[in-house]
C-alpha positions as CSV (number, residue, x, y, z in Angstrom):
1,X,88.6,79.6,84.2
2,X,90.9,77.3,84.7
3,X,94.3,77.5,86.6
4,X,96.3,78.2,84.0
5,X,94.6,81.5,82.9
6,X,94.3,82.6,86.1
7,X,98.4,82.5,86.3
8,X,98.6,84.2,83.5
9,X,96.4,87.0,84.7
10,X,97.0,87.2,87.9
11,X,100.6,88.1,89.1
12,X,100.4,90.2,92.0
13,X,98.0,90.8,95.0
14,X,97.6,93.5,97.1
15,X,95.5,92.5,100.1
16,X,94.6,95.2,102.5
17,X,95.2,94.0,106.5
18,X,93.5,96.0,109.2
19,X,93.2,93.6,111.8
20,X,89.8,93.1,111.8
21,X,88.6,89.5,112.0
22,X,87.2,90.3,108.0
23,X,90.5,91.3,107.3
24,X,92.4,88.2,108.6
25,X,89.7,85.7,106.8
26,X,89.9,88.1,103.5
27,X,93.8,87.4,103.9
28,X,93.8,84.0,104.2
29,X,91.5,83.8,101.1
30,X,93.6,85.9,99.3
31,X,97.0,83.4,100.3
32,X,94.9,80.4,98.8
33,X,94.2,81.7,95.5
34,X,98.2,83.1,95.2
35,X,99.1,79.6,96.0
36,X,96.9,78.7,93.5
37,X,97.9,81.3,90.6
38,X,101.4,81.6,91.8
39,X,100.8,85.2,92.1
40,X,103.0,87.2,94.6
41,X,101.2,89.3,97.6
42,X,101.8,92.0,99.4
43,X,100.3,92.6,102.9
44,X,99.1,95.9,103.3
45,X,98.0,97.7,106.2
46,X,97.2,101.5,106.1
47,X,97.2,103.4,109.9
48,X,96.0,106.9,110.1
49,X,98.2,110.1,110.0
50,X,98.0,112.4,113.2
51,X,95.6,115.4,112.4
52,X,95.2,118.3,114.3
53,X,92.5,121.0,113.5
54,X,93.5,124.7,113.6
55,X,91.3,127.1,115.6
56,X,91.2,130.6,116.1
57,X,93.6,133.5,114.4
58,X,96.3,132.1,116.5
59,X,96.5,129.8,114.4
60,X,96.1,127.1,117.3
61,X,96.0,123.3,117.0
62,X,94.0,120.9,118.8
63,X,95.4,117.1,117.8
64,X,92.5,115.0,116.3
65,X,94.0,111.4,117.3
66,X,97.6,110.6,117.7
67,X,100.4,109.6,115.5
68,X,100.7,105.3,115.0
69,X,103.4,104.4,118.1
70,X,106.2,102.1,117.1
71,X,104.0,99.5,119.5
72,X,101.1,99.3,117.0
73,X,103.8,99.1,114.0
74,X,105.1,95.7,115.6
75,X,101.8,94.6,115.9
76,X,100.9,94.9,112.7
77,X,104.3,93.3,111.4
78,X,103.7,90.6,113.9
79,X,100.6,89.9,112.7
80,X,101.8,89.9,109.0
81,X,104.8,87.3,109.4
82,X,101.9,85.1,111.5
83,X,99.6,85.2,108.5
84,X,102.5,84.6,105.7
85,X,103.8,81.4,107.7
86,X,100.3,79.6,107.0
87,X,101.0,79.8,103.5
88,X,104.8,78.3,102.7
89,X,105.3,78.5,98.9
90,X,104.2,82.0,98.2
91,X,106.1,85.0,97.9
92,X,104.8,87.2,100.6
93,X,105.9,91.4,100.6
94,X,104.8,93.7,104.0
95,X,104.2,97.1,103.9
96,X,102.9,99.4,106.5
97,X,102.1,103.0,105.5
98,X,100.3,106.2,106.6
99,X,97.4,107.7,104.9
100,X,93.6,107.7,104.3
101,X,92.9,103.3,103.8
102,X,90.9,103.5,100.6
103,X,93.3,106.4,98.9
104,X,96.2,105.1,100.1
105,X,95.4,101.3,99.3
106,X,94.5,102.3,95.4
107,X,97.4,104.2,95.0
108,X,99.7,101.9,96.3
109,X,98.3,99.1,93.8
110,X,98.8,101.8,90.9
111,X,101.9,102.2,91.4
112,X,102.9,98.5,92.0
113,X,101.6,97.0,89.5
114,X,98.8,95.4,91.3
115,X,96.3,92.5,89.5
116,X,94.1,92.0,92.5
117,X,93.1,93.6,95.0
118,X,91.7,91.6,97.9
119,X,89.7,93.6,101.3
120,X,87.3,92.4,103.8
121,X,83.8,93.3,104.0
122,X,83.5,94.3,107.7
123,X,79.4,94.3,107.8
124,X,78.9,98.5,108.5
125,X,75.0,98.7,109.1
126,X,73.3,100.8,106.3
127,X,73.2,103.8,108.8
128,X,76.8,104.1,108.6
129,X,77.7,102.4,105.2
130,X,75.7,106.0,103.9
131,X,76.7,108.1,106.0
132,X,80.6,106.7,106.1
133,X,80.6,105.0,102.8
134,X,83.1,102.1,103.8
135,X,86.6,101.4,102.8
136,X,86.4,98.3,100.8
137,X,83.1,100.3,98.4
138,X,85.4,103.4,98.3
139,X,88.1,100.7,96.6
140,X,85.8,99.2,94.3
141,X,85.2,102.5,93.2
142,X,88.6,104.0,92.7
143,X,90.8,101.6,92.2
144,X,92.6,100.8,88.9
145,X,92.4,96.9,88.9
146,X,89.6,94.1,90.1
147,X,88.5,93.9,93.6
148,X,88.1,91.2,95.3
149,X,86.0,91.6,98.6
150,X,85.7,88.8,101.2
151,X,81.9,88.7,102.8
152,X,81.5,86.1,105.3
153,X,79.6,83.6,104.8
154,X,75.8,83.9,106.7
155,X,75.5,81.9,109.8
156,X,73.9,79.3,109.3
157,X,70.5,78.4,111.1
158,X,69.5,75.2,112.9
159,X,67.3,73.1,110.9
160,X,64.2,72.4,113.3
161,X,63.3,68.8,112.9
C-alpha cells in the first residue's frame, strides 16, 4: 500500500490515551502515520464514572471509587496538548469522557466517523487477560472499524560473544 491509498482510506483516527507508558508510545505511532495519510486524530481518553453499590432494603449506597476531580481532567488535557505539539502539521481534536474505556471508545468512533482506531497493548499476564479480558481485545472485538494496537517491541537480549 502505498501513501496515496492510505489517504484515501484513512481520514480520521481515534487513538485511545490512558496514560499508560503503552498508551503514550501507541499515540505517538498513531501521530506518524496521520502525518503520513493526512488523516485527522482525535485524542481520547475515557475515566471511569463514580459507582456506588446499593445494599440492604434501605436502599443504602456504599461509593465504589470516586468521581474523576477536575485535577485529573487537567492532567489528562495537559498531557494531550504535550503529545499533539510533537506532531506540527496534523489536525489534532481532544476529548475527555466518562464511561466504561472499551464501550465508550467504540461508540465514540461510531459515531464520529472513525477509520482507525489506534490503543496500546499494556502486557496484562494471561491470568488477568482471562479473567479481565483487556480493553484494547474488548475493541477489537466490538468496534465498527480496524484496530490498530501498538505492542512494544521485545527487549532485546545481549548477544554473548
Amino acid at each position: 500500500m502505498n501513501c496515496g491509498q492510505l489517504k484515501e482510506m484513512i481520514n480520521h483516527i481515534l487513538i485511545a490515551v490512558d496514560g499508560s507508558g503503552a498508551s503514550l508510545h501507541a499515540a505517538r505511532y498513531g501521530l506518524s502515520l496521520a502525518a503520513q495519510s493526512g488523516a485527522r486524530v482525535t485524542l481520547l481518553s475515557v475515566l471511569p464514572p463514580a459507582e456506588v453499590l446499593s445494599i440492604g432494603p434501605l436502599q443504602a449506597y456504599v461509593p465504589l471509587n470516586r468521581p474523576p476531580s477536575e485535577g485529573e481532567v487537567r492532567r489528562i488535557k495537559a498531557l494531550f496538548e504535550e503529545i499533539s505539539t510533537e506532531h506540527t502539521g496534523v489536525q489534532v481534536e481532544h476529548a475527555v469522557e466518562l464511561g466504561h474505556p472499551a464501550e465508550t471508545i467504540c461508540d465514540w468512533a461510531a459515531k464520529h466517523d472513525v477509520d482507525l482506531i489506534v490503543v496500546g497493548a499494556r502486557g496484562l499476564g494471561t491470568a488477568r487477560r482471562l479473567l479481565l479480558g483487556s480493553v484494547s481485545q474488548q475493541v477489537v472485538q466490538h468496534a465498527a472499524c480496524p484496530v490498530l494496537i501498538w505492542r512494544p517491541p521485545p527487549p532485546v537480549e545481549p548477544k554473548v560473544a
